[in-house]
N, C-alpha and C positions, 0 to 999 in steps of 0.2 A: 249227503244223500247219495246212495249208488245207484244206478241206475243200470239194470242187465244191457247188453249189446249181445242180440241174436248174430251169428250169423247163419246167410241163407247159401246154399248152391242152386243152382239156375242150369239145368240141362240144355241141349241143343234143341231139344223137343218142344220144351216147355216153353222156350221163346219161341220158337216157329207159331206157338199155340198165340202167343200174347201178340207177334208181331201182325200173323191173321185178323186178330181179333181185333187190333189200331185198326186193319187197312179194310177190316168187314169181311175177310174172309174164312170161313169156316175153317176149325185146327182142331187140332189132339184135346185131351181134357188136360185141366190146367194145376200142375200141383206142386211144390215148395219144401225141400226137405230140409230140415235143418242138422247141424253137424252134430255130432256125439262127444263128450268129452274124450271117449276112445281115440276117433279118427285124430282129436287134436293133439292127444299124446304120439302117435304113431307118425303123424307129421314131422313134428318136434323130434323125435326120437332118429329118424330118417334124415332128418335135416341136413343136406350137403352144403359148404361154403362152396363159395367161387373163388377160383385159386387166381384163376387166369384174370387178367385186363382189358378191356375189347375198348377200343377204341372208337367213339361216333364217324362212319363215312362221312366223305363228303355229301352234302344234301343231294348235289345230282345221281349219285349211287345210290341212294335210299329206293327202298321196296315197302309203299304203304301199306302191303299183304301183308307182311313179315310182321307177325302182330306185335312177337318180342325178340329180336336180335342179341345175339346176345352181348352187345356193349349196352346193351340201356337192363337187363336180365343181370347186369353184374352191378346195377345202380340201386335198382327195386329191393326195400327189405325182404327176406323171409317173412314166410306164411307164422303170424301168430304177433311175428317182432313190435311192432304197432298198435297189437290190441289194447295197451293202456292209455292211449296215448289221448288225449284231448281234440287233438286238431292235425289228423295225421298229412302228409303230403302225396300229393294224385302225381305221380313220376309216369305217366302216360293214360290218353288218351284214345280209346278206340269209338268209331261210331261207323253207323250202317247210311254210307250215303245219301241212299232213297228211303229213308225213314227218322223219324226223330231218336232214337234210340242210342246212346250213349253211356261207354264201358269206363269208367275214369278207375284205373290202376293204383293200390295203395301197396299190397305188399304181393310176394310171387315164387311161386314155389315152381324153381328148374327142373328138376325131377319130374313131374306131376305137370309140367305144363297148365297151372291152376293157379289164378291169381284171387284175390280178395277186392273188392272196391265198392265204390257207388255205381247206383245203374243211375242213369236217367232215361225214366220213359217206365221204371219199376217204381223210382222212387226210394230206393233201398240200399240196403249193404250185403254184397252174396257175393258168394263163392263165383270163380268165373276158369269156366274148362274152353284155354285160348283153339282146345283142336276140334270143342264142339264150335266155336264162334267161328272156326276157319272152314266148318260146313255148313254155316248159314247164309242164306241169300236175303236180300230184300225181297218187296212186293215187285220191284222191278228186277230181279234177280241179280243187281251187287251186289257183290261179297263187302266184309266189313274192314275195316281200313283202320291203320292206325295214323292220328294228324301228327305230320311230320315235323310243324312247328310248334309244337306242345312243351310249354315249360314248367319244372314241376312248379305246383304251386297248393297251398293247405286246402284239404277237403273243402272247409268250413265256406272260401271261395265259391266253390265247385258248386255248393248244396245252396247257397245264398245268389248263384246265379252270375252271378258277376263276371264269369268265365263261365263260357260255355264253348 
């Protein structure tokens, strides 16, 4: 039995709308685009490798702004890589301090600064644009952070809760 996997994009907009709407405060209208078999050829087709090697800082060098540096950007599969996959691996972790809302990283497109993953607080699998997430604020106005101790670990985890 197949069963389709959407995937979705999620604007900067469209979370401010959803994040308001967790914290009770009135937001934009709220709406979900889903990708075209187009954009996915165009991706694929665009597709840059990573030549270079980046190496993890040391943890007191780390920057939890820095959503995707690029020694963990040279770890993350490409946009698409993953789609067959059963039980894909979450190779980072983003979440919005002052709010429940949580970005878990499956695959990642350098170019495009756009990754693919689970939301938690959507509940879903959608496109994620790391430069609209680095101009969103909390209800308390934090920006969104990536956890520094994040190890990758299978979605299937992630979605079953077990890791959070």
């Amino acid at each position: 039995m197949h069963t389709a996997q959407w995937r979705v994009y999620i604007s900067a907009s469209q979370l401010l709308h959803v994040v308001s709407w967790k914290s009770g405060v009135a937001g934009t209208d709220y709406a979900v685009g889903y990708t075209s078999s187009h954009e996915k050829e165009s991706v694929m087709a665009n597709r840059t490798s990573v030549t270079h090697k980046s190496t993890r800082p040391d943890l007191a060098h780390e920057d939890a702004h820095d959503l995707m540096p690029p020694w963990l950007a040279a770890t993350v599969p490409a946009l698409f890589a993953t789609e067959h996959e059963l039980d894909p691996v979450v190779y980072a972790k983003l979440y919005m301090p002052d709010a429940g809302w949580m970005w878990y990283i499956t695959e990642y497109d350098p170019a495009g600064r756009r990754g693919f993953g689970f939301v938690r607080g959507q509940e879903d699998l959608v496109y994620i644009s790391l430069d609209d997430l680095a101009t969103v604020r909390g209800p308390r106005g934090l920006a969104i952070e990536r956890e520094l101790f994040w190890q990758p670990t299978p979605l299937s985890r992630v979605r079953r809760g077990e890791v959070r």
